[in-house]
N, C-alpha and C positions, 0 to 999 in steps of 0.2 A: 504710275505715281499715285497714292495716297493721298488722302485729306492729312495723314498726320505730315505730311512731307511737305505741303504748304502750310497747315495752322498748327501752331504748339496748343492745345488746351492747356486755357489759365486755372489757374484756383477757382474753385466757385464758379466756374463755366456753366451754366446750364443750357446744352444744345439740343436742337433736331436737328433730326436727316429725314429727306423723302428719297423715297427708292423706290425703283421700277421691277426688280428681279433679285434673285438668288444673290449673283455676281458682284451686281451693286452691291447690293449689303456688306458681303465680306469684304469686298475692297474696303470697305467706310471701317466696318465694326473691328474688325482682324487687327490692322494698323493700330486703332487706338486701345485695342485692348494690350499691345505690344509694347506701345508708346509708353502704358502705365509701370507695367511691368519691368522696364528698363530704368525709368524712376525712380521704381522700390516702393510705389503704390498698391495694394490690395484693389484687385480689380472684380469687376463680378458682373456676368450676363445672365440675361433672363429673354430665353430665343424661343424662338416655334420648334417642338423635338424634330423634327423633320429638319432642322438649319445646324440644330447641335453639331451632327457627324462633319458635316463639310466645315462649321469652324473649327471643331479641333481637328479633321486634316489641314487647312491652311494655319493656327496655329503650329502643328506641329512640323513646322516645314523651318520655324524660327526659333521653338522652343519645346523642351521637354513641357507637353501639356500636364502629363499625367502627374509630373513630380510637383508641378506647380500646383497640381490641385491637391494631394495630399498635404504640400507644407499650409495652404490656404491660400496663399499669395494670391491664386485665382479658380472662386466659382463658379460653375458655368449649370443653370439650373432653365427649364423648361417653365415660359411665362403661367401656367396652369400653380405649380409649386411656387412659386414668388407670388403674384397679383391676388390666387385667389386660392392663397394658404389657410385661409382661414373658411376655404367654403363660398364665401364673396369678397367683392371687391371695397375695399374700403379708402378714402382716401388718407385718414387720421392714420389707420393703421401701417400705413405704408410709408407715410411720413416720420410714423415712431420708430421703423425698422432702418430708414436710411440714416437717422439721427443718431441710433444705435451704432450701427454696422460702422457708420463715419469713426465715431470716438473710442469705438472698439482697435480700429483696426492701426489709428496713431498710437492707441495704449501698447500697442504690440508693436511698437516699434515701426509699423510702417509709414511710409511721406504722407498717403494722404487714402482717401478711397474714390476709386474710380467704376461709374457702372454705365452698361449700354443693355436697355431695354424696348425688346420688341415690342409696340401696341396694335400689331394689326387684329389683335382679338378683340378689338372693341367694333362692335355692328350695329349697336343701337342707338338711338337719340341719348334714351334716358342714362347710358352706360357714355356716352361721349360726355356729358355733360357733367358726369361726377370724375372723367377722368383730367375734363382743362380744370376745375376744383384742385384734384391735385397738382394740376400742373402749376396754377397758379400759387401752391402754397410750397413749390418746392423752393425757388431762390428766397423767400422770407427764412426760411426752417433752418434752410441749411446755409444759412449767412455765417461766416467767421468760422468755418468747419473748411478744414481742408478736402472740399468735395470734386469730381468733376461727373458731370452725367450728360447720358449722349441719347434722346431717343429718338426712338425708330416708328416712321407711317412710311405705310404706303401707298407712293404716290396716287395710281387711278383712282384708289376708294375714295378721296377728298374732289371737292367745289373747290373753285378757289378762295370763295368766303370761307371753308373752314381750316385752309393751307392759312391763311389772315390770322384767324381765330387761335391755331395751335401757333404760328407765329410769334401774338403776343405777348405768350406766356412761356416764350426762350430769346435770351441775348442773342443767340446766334443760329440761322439755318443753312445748311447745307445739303445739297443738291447738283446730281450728275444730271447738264443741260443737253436735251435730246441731239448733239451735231455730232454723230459718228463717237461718241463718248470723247471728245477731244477737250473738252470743257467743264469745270466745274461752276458750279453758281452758291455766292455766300453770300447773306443776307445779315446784318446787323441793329443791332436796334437800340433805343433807348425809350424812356415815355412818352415821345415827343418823336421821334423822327427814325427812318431807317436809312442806310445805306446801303447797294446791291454791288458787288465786286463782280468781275467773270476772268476765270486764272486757267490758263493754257494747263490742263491737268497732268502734259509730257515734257512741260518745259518752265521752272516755274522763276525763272529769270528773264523771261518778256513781260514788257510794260503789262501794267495792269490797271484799268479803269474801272472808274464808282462811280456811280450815281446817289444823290441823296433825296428825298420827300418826305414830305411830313406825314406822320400815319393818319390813312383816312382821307390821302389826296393824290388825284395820280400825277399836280406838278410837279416837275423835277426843281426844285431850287439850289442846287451845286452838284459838280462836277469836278471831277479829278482826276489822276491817274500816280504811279508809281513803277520805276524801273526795278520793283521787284513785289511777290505780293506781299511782303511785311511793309513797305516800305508806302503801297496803297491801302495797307489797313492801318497802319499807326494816321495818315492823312485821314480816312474815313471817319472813326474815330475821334481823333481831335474835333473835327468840323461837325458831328452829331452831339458831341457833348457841347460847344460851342450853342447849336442852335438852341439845346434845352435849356441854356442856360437865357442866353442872350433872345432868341426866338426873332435873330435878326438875321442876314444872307452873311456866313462866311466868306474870308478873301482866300480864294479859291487857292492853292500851291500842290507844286508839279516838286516831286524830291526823283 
């Protein structure tokens, strides 16, 4: 089972994913690059060349890759030709393109533009630190654009202070938790507080439990759960917007 099999991506979604191998990845990336596709979204990848072959084998298991690439409907380019098309990495630059490509691709008739981009080429301080820059200017940029975007770390190369760090600058993280791959782990957030979900990744109709804290503190202040996971993330949710607002303990409910 799929991440898109538990989460719809919303409009304006901007997520990560941590991943540990190959496998991971296509499970995460594969799904939502399908997900798009069956929308009627303009989809576009930016992979390691060495990950290209094996997505479009596992694309092509559900879809004419090739014809989808000539209509445009779906990109699929190597993170060297996207990040650092111009030579170097810019964040301005990259920011003008997804503003672009977004308003291009509804002009054409498509829902919306959806992309999933590998960052494991980032190795330095001063290269991580121009890329949370962009990370943090993507949800302002692409506000009121029919966007969704999915990026990709991986997991050992991170601290957990900088797993925190790229955290903050996505509504949503997701993550296959080390127990025999039986589980997934999804992370939520707002300016003020996150919520952590864990959903049975083969069965996605068993109760599902959250925790909430405030960012910057490891108490838990609410608890929850859901007999299905939309039904523990609309609770999640509620009760995180609740604390920013209120920055008082929600009354906890069980749906």
């Amino acid at each position: 089972m799929s991440i898109t099999d538990l989460y719809q991506f919303r409009a304006a979604d901007h997520s990560c994913i941590f991943y540990r191998n190959d496998l991971e990845l296509l499970d995460s990336v594969a799904p939502f690059l399908l997900q798009g596709i069956r929308l009627g979204e303009r989809c576009f990848a930016a992979q390691q060349a060495n990950f290209l072959p094996i997505l479009r084998a596992r694309l092509d298991e559900n879809l004419d890759t090739k014809a989808a690439e000539e209509t445009g409907s779906l990109t699929l380019l190597t993170v060297e030709e996207t990040y650092f098309s111009g030579g170097f990495f810019s964040p301005d630059v990259m920011i003008a393109k997804l503003q672009e490509e977004s308003r291009k691709a509804v002009s054409n008739g498509y829902s919306g533009f959806r992309t999933a981009g590998d960052l494991s080429w980032v190795k330095d301080k001063a290269t991580f630190e121009q890329l949370l820059k962009y990370e943090s200017m993507v949800d302002q940029a692409m506000r009121g654009i029919a966007f969704r975007g999915l990026c990709q770390y991986p997991f050992a190369t991170y601290s957990s202070a900088v797993v925190d760090r790229i955290f903050l600058q996505h509504r949503l993280m997701l993550q296959e938790l080390p127990e025999d791959g039986k589980k997934y782990g999804f992370s939520i957030r707002n300016d003020k507080v996150f919520a952590e979900l864990v959903a049975d990744r083969h069965d996605p109709n068993t109760r599902v439990y959250y925790t909430i804290q405030r960012i910057g503190s490891p108490d838990i202040v609410s608890m929850g759960s859901g007999d299905s996971f939309d039904c523990a993330l609309r609770e999640a949710e509620s009760e995180i917007d609740f604390f920013s607002v209120q920055g008082l303990k929600a009354e906890q409910m069980d749906c």
